[in-house]
N, C-alpha and C positions, 0 to 999 in steps of 0.2 A: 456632792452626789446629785445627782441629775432628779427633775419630779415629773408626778403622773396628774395628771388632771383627766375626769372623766366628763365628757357631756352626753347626752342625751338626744339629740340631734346636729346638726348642720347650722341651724339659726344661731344657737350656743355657742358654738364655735368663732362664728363671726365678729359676736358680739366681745366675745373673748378676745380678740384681736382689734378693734374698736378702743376696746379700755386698755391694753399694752400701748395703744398709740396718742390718745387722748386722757385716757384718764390719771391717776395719782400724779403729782408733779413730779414726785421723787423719785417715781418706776416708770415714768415715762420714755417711750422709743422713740425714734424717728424709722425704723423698719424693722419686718419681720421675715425672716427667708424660715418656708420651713420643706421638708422632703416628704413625701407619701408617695405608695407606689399606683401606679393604674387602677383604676375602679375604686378607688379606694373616698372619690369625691370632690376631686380637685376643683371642678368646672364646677361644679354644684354650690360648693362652697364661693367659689367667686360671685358667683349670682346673689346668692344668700348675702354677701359683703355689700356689694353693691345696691342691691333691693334697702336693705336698712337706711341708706344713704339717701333715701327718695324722703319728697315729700309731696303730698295728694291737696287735692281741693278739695270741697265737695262732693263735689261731681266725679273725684277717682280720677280726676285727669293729673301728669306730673305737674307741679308747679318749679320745682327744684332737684337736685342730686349734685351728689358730692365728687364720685368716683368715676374716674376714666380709665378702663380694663383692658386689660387682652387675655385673649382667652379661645377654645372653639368656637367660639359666638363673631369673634373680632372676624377671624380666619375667611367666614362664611361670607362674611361680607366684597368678597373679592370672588370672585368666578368668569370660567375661558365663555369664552367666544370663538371657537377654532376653527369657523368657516367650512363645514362639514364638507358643501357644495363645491367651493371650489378651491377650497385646501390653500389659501393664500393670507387673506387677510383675518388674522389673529390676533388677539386683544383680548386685556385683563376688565374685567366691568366692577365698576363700581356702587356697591346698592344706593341710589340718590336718598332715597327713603331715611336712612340711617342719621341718627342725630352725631355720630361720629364725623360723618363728612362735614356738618355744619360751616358757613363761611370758606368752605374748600376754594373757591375763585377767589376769595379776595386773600387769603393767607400766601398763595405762589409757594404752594411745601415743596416745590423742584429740588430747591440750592438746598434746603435742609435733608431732604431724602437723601440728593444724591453724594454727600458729604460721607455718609453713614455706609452705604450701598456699594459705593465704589471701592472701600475699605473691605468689601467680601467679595466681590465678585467682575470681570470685566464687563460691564452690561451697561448700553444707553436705554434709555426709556423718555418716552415724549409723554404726559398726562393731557386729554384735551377735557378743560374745565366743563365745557359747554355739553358732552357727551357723556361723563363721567366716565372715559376708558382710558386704558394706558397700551400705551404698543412699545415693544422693545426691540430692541436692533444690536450688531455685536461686528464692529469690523476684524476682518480675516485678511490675511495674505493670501494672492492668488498670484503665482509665478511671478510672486515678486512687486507686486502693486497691492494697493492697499485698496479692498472694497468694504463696502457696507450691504450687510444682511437686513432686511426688514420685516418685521412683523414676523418674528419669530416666535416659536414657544419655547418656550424655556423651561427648566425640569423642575421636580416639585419643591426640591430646595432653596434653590435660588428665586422662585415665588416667594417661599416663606418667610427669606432672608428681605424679599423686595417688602413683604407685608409688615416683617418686624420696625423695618425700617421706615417704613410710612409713621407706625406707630412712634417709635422712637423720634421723629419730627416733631409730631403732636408734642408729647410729653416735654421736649424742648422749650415749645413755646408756652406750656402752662408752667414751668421750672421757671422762662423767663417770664413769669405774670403780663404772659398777652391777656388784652379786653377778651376774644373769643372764649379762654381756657380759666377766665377770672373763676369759675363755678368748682374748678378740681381744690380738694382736699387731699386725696385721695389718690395713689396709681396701684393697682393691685394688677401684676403679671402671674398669669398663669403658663407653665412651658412653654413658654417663645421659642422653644430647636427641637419642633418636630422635624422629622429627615434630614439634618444637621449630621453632618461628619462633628470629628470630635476637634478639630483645628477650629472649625465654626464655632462650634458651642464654648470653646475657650474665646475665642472673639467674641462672640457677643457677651459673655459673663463681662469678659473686660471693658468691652464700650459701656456696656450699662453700669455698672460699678462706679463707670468716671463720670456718667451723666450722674448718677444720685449725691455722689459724694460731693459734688458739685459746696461751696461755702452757703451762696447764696439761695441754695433750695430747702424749699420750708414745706416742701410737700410732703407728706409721710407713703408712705408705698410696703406691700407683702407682695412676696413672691413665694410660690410652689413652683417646687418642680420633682418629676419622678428621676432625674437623670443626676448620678452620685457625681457624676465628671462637676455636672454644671455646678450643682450643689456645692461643693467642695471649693473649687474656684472663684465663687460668690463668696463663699464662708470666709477665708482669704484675702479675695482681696478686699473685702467691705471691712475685716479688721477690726480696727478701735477709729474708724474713719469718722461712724458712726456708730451709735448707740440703738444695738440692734438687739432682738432676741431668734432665737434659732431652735425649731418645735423639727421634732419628726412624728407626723398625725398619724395614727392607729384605725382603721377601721374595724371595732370587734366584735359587732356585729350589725343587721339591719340598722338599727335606728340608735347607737352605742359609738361612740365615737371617743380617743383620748388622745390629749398632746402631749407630748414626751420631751422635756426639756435637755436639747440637747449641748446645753453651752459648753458643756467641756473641752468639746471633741467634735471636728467635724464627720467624725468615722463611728457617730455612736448609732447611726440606725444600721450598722449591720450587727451591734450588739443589740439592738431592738429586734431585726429579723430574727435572730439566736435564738432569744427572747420568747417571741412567738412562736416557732419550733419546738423550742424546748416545752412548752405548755399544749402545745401538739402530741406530743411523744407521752408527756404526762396521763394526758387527760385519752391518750388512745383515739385520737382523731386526726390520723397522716391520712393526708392524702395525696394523689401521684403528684399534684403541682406544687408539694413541698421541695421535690427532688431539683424545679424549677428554680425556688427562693436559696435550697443550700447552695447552686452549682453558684448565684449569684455570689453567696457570700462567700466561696471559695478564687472567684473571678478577682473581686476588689481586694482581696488579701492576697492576693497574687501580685496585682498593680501596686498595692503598699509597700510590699514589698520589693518590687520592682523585677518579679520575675517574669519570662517568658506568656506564659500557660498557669495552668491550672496545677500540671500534672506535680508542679514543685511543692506543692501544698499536700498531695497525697501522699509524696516519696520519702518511706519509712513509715508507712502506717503496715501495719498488720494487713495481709491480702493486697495490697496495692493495686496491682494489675490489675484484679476482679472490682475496686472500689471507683477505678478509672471510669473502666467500661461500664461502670453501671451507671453512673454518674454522667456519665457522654451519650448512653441510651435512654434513659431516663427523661434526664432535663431537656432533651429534643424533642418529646414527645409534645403532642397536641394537647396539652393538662390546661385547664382553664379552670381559673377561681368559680366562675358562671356555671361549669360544669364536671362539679368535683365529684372524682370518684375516689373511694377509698382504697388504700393500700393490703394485698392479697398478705397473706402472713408469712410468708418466705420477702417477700418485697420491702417489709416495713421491718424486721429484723435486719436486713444488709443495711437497709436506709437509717436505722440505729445504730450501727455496726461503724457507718461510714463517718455520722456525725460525731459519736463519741470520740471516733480516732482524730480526728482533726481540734475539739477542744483538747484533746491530751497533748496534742503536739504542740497548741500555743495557748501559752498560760495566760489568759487572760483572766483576769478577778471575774470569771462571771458567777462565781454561786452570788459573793453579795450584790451583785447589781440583781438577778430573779428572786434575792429573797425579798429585796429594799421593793420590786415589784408588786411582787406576790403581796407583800402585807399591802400598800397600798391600795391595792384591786379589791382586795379584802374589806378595806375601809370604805 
């Protein structure tokens, strides 16, 4: 059975994943995949990861750091240049400033980038060391001859995909203990497939799974992600490749945070959503963007089970029809965790109505996984 651990902040948490990678010899990991949804700390906690990894002078200046991230932070570091003025010459900039570029002229990360890059997408791209920019171009057929496009912009996927892939160079050469990357212990990836189709995000679960599993890599690395696709695929193919541990983090409230060890199963944080629901319903505190969190866990047991829609998960509940539509109006709505409102009492009866019918319909052992919960939270 699966365990809870509680901490008390973000710093905790870190630290907690520090000792899974470094510490006991006999519980020791070489990685950590774990799932949270949006807002729930993902970024924060990679910082927190990374910040422990420092070490200070006197003076408060860095002397040392262990970890090389990605993350929102990585992201930012790339921004257009679209030539407002005269709408031609377009280019990706890169922050000089950034101790990530370091050694960027003498590395030539072209042939490693483009290795990675061309596996997702048809796109040339020239980097000019001296400016820190990149310009991308993409030949087309025109009646029949072959041209080249330059300095084009490119959409925001196939950015992200070019940025993952920068990163994924790096990580390369710190894998292969280049002089520049001698300093990583450490790669902690945060969602690498913002605006990622879901072919993508199975691509790059797969490319990076092959870079980590790699014989010769001693580096230890955690990944988050909020996206079950990615999650699941990672969970997978990383296997018994490596000796990994696999959390789905809780945020329950402000400054309260728990991991949820999910070794079993890579499908246990929609029994953890449930989870949370069900102590929702308990405790009389629904509110409309639960209607958001069940359509989710109605979606992925759809895909488990390889249906269509949704609607095969309702078909045969009691009300059906009305459980549809409420669920499809509902979970559309504009409901934000940031700005919860509470469910009217006609709203939260069907929203009860709706949930019961669906754990009726699939037996899953959940009384003892919320009681094995419940006492836990307790303690």
């Amino acid at each position: 059975m699966s365990t809870l651990t509680n901490f008390n902040n973000l710093s905790e948490v870190a630290q907690h994943f520090r000792k899974d990678l470094t510490g006991d010899h006999r519980k020791l990991k070489d990685l950590i995949l774990f799932f949270a949804h949006n807002g729930t700390g993902k970024t924060r906690l990679s910082m927190e990861f990374k910040q422990a990894g420092k070490k200070f002078d006197n003076d408060g200046n860095v002397i040392s750091r262990d970890t090389l991230y990605f993350n929102a932070f990585t992201e930012d570091l790339f921004s257009w240049n679209n030539d407002l003025e005269n709408d031609t010459n377009r280019f990706l900039k890169l922050n000089p400033d950034s101790a990530f570029f370091e050694g960027l002229r003498e590395l030539d990360l072209d042939v490693k980038i483009e290795s990675f890059f061309h596996g997702y997408v048809d796109l040339n791209f020239d980097i000019n060391y001296e400016t820190f920019t990149v310009a991308f171009s993409r030949r087309i057929l025109v009646g029949g001859a072959e041209q080249r496009v330059e300095n084009i912009k490119i959409s925001r996927g196939e950015e992200n995909l070019f940025i993952w892939c920068f990163f994924l160079a790096i990580c390369q050469l710190a894998i292969d203990k280049d002089p520049a990357y001698s300093w990583v212990k450490f790669i902690y990836i945060d969602d690498p497939i913002s605006s990622l189709d879901e072919n993508n995000a199975i691509a790059v679960a797969c490319d990076l799974s092959e870079l980590l599993t790699r014989k010769d890599n001693e580096i230890k690395t955690v990944i988050s992600t909020h996206h079950s696709l990615f999650f699941n695929v990672l969970f997978n193919e990383l296997g018994r490749k490596v000796k990994s541990k696999r959390y789905f983090l809780h945020n329950k409230a402000p400054d309260r945070y728990a991991l949820q060890d999910t070794d079993d199963t890579p499908f246990f944080h929609h029994i953890a959503i449930l989870s949370e629901i069900r102590q929702a319903v308990e405790s009389d505190k629904l509110y409309t963007y639960h209607f958001n969190s069940l359509r989710s866990i109605f979606e992925k047991t759809a895909s488990f089970f390889g249906y269509d829609d949704i609607d095969r998960c309702i078909h045969g509940l009691e009300d059906e029809v009305l459980f549809e539509r409420a669920l499809q109006l509902f979970s559309h709505g504009r409901y934000s965790i940031f700005d919860p409102r509470e469910m009217g009492g006609d709203t939260r009866e069907l929203f009860i109505r709706i949930l019961n019918g669906f754990l009726e319909k699939y037996e899953f052992n959940f009384p003892e996984i919320f009681k094995e919960e419940s006492q836990k939270e307790e303690e």
